[in-house]
C-alpha positions in Angstrom: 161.2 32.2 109.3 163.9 30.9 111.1 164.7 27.2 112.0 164.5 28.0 115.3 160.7 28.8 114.9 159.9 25.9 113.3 161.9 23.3 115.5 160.3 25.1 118.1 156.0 24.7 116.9 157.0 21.1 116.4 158.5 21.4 120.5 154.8 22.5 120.6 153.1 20.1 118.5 155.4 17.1 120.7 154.3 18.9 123.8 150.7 19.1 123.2 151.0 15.3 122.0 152.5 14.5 125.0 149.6 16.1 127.1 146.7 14.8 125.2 147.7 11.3 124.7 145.8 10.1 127.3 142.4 11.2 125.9 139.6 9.1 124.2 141.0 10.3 120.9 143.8 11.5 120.6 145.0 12.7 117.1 141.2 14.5 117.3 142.5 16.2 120.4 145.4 17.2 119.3 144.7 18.6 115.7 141.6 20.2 117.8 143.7 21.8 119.9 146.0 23.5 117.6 143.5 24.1 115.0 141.8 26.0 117.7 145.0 28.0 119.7 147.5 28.2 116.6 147.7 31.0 114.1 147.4 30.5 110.5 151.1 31.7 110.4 152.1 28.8 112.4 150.4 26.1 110.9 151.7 27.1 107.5 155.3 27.4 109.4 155.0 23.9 110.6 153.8 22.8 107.9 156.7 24.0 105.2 159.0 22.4 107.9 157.7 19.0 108.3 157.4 19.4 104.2 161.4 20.2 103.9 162.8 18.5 106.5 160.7 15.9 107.4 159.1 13.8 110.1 161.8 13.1 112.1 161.8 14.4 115.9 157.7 14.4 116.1 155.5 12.3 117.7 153.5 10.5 115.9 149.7 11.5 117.6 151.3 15.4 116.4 152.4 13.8 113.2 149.0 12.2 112.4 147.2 15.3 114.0 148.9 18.1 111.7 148.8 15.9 108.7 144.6 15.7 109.6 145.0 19.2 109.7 146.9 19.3 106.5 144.5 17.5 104.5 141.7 20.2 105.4 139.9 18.1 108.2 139.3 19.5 111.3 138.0 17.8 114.4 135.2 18.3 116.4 135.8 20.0 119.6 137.5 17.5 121.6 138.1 19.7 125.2 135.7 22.2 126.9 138.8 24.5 125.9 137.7 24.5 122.2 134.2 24.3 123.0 132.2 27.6 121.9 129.5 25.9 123.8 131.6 26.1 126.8 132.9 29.6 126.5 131.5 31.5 124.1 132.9 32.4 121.1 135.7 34.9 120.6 134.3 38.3 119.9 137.1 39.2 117.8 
């Protein structure tokens, strides 16, 4: 993949940081919401980025929400948007 990918999932990652601060938690949010709307492709993209040319440029609530996500742990669902409950579940 191209640098230009992965600068841009951690744009993302910021973004979606960004958006979610104000929540009760939000790391949880945040690794919620990109466990639940990001491929596997792009977490292992962002991943192999943040592993080879390190942390700087993301926030830290992304940082501390990808490396949650890293480590195998995955949130409860933090939004209505990642709520099955909600919504349903996807069909596939």
């Amino acid at each position: 993949m191209s640098g230009q990918t992965e600068a841009k999932l951690v744009y993302m990652a910021n973004q979606i940081a960004r958006n979610l601060k104000h929540e009760p938690h939000p790391v949880a949010a945040v690794a919620d919401h990109i466990r639940a709307f990001w491929s596997p492709a792009m977490l292992r993209q962002v991943f192999a980025h943040l592993a080879m040319q390190g942390e700087d440029g993301i926030d830290p609530v992304a940082r501390a929400a990808l490396a949650e996500l890293a480590a195998g742990h995955a949130p409860p669902p933090q939004t209505k948007a990642t709520d099955p409950a909600h919504h349903g579940a996807d069909a596939g």
